[in-house]
N, C-alpha and C positions, 0 to 999 in steps of 0.2 A: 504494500500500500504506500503510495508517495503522501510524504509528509513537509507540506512547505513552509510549514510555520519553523520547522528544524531551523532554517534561515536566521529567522529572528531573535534565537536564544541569545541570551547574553553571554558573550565571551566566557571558556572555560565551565561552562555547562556539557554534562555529558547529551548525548542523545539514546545511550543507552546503560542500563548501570546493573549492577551484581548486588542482589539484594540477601541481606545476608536472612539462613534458613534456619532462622532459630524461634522458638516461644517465646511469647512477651514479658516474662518476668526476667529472663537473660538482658535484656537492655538493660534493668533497675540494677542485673545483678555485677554488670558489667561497668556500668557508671559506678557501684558502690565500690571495684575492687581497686577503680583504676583512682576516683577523686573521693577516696572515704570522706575526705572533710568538707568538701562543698558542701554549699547550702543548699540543702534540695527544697524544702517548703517554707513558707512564710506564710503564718495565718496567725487574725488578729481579728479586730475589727476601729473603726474609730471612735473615738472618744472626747466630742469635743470637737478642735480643730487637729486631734493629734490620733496619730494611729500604733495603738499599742499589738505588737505581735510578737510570738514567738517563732525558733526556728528548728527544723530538724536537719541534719546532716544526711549526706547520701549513705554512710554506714549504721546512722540511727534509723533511719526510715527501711534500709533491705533488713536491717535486723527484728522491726516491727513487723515486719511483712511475714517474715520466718516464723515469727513466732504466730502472730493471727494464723498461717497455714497450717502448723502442727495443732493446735486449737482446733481448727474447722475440721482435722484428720479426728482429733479425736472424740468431736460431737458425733460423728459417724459420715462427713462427707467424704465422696471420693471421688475419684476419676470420672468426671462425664458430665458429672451433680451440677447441676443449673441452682446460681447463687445470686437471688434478686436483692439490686443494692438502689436504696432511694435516701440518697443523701444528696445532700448539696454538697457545689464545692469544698472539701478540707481533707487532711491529710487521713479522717476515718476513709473517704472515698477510694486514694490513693491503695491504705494497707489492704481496705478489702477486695479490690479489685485485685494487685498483686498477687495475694496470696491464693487467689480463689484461684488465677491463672499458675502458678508454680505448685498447684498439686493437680494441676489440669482438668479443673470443674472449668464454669460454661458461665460467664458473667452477665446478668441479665438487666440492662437497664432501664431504671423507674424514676419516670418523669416525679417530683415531689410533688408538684402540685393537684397530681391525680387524685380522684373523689374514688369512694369506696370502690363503685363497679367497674372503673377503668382499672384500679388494681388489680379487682378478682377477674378481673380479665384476662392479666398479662400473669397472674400467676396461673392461673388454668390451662391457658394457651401454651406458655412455657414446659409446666412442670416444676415450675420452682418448689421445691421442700423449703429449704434456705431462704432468709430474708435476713438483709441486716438496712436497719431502719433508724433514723434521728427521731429521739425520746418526742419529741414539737409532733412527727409525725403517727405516732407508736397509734393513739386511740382510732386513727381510719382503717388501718392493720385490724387491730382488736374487734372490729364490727364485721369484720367479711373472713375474720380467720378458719372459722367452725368448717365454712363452706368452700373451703381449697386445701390444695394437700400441704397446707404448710404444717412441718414439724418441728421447725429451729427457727426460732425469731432473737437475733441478736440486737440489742440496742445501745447506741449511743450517747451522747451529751454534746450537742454545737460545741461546748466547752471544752471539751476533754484536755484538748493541746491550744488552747489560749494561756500567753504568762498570767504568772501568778496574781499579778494587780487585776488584770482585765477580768480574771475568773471568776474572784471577788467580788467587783463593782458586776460581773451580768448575775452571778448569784443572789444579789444583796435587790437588783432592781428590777432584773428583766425574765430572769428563771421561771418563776411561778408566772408572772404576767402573760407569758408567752406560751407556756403551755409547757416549756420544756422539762420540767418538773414531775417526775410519777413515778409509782409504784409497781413495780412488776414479781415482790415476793409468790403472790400468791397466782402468777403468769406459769398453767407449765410449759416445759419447751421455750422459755425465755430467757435470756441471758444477755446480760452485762457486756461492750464491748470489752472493757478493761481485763474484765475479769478471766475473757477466754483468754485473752493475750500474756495475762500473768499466770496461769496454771498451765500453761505449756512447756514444752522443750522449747528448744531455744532454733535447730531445725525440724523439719516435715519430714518426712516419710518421702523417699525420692521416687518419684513416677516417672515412666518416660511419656513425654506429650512431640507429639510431630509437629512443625511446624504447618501443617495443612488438616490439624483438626479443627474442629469449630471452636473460638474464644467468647465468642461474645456474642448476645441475641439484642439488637438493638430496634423498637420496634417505630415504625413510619406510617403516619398515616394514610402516606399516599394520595390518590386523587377520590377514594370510593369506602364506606365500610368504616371497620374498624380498625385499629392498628395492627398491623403484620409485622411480626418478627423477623427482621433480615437476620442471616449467619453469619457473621462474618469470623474468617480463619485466623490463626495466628498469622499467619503469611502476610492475609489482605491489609493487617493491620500494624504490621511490622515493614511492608514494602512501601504504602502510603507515606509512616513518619520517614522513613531512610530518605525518599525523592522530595519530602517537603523542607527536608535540612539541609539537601543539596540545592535545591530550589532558592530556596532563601537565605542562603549564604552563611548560614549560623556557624557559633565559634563555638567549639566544644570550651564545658566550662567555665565561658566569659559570659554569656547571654540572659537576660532575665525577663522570664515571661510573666505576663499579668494573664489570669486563668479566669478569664470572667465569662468565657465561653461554657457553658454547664456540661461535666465529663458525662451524664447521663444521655446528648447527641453527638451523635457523628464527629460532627464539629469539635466541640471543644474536646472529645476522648482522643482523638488523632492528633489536635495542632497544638492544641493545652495542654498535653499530656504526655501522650505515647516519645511525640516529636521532639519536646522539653527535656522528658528521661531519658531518649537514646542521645542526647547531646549532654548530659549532667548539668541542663540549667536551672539556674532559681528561679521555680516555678512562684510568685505569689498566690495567693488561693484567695478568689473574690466568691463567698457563700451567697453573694447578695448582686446578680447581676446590675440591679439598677441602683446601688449604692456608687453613686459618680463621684462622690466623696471620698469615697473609700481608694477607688482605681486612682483619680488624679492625686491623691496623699501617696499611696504608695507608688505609685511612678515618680514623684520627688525624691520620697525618701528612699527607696532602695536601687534609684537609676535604672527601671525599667527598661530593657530595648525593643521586644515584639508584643503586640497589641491585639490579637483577632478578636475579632468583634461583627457587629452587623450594623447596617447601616442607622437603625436608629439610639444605638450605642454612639457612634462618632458625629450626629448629630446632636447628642445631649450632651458628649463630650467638649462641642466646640462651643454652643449655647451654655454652658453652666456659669451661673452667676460666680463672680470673684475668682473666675477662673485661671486671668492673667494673675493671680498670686504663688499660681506653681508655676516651679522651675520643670517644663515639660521635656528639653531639648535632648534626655538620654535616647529617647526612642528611636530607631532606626530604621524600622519596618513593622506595617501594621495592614493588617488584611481584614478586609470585607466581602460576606457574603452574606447568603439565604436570600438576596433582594437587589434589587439594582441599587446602585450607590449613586443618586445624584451628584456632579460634575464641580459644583457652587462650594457640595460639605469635604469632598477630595483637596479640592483648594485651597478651603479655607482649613481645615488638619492638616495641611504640610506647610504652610504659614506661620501656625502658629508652633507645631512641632520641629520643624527643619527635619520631618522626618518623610519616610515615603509611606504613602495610602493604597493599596495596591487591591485590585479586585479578584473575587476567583470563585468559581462555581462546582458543586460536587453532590451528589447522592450520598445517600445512606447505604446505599446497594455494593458503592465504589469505594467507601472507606475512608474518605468520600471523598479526596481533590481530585477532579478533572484534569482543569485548566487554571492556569494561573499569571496575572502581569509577572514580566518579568523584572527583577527588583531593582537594573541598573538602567533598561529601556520601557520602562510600562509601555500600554496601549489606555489612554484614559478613554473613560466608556465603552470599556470590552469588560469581558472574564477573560481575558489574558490570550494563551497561549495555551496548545494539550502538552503535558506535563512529559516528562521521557518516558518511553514503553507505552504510550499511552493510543491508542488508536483513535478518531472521532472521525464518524459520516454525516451529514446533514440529506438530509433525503425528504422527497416530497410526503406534505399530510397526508396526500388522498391516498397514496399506494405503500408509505410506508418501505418503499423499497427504492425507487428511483433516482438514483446521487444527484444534488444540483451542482451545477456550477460554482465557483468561488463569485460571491458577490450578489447569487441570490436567496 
């Protein structure tokens, strides 16, 4: 198949690349051997004008991860076991996902904001046994439990890995307020995140996982119906982040991403995530996508460089009041999808950042980058360019079949 956009890559891009054939917890565990001490997450919240957070290292967090796995081995998960996880952004998301992946169960992810029967939906539809759920969300769980096969409902605290002061002050004012507050003695089959993670070994029980089994059931609405669960493999999701690091030029162990992409889509578990750990960057972890406070404090204070976002993210971005009071200028590439990105807010974000705005389009299906501007020549008002390995046809509606021309 001729591919002419190959042309336009920016200098030093491959057009074809060697994706390496490994399970996704090998990334975390490979970033943990190589930079133990980096920073791998930062989670906090604001307080004020001021963002209080803590951090875990790349050898604290694979060692977290170890232990959550041997934990989940020894609740009775094993190989294959689909592990529904509905947290918002923070480093419970990260250990549970890892660990679920490094004893090679089946990561199933939940929207938080779902009501009872989209739950009992996706855990029906799944098979999910396993849940690990945020305490705020535990009582929509509790109403639809009887009626799916769940057996192991693990739960959390937003708080868990907030410093010490921050843990306090949401204890003292916003714990009970918010819900996040409850009881699960008399819960059976419920359990304590903390608690699995400290009655364990310290590793799991070594399985071998291919990299072409299923990792993750990530479900799409699509255009009709209810949400369907795509599969996507270790591979899909391991070859995506590798072409979006060469893509975007990223510096192993210099680069700091802001995670306000939610890891429960496509989106944010590939470019927030996967792509972050296989390069050892400082992921910050934004629980609260539309806390714009929160993103522009921490892009000052920790030098943030990559951004993904969607377009009405870098329109609230550029609009926020008192916003020229941060020092925005670490950033260096920031990507937009899910929507067209008007041409005005592109503009006016690289204005204000000195940084680049860059568009890119992708399915849930694909892991999900398609196409993407290239980060030294964009195309403004495109989705970029098809990414290396990447094939794309444009073909007429009515046949479905018919290649058009370039330019119709």
């Amino acid at each position: 198949m001729e591919k002419p956009w190959i042309k336009q890559y920016d200098e030093g891009i491959p057009t074809s690349i060697n994706y390496p054939r490994i399970p996704l917890d090998l990334l975390l565990k490979s970033s943990a051997d190589i930079h133990p001490d980096q920073v791998a997450t930062i989670f906090g919240s604001t307080v004020g004008s001021h963002v209080m957070d803590a951090q875990l290292t790349y050898r604290q967090l694979d060692q977290a991860v170890s232990r959550f796995a041997a934990g989940l081995q020894q609740l009775g998960i094993e190989q294959g076991d689909r592990v529904m996880i509905m947290l918002p952004n923070s480093p419970q998301f990260i250990i549970a996902a890892y660990a679920t992946w490094r004893i090679g169960g089946i990561v199933v992810c939940c929207n938080p904001i779902y009501v009872e029967r989209e739950i009992e939906h996706l855990l029906m539809d799944s098979g999910s046994e396993t849940m690990v759920v945020m305490s705020a969300f535990f009582k929509r769980v509790q109403k639809i439990r009887s009626s799916t096969s769940l057996k192991r409902v693990i739960v959390t605290n937003i708080k868990e890995y907030f410093p010490s002061t921050l843990k306090i002050l949401f204890s003292l004012t916003r714990e009970r307020k918010e819900g996040h507050k409850i009881n699960i003695e008399d819960e059976a089959g419920t359990f304590w995140f903390q608690d699995v993670i400290g009655s364990s070994t310290d590793e799991p029980t070594k399985v071998e996982v291919s990299p072409n089994d299923v990792s993750t059931l990530i479900y799409t609405g699509g255009t009709t119906g209810v949400p369907k669960g795509v599969q996507l493999t270790h591979y899909n999701l391991i070859s995506n982040a590798t072409v979006l690091n060469i893509w975007g030029k990223t510096r192993e162990a210099n680069d700091v991403m802001i995670a306000v992409m939610p890891y429960f889509h496509s989106y944010g578990l590939t470019v927030g995530l996967n792509a972050a750990i296989g390069q050892a960057m400082t992921i910050i972890l934004i629980a609260n996508p539309r806390d714009l406070k929160h993103v522009l404090a921490s892009i000052e204070k920790h030098k943030a460089t990559y951004y993904p976002g969607v377009p009405t993210m870098f329109v609230g971005f550029n609009n926020y009041p008192g916003r020229e009071k941060y020092d925005l200028s670490s950033l260096r590439g920031a990507f937009s999808a899910a929507a067209p990105l008007p041409p005005e807010v592109q503009q006016k974000f690289e204005a204000i950042t000195g940084g680049r705005l860059l568009e890119a389009y992708g399915l849930t299906e694909t892991s999900p980058t398609l196409t993407a501007d290239p980060m030294d020549n964009p195309r403004p008002n495109t989705i970029g360019l098809p990414l290396p390995d990447t094939d794309v046809r444009i073909v007429d509606v009515e046949t479905g079949t018919n290649e058009l021309a370039t330019g119709d």
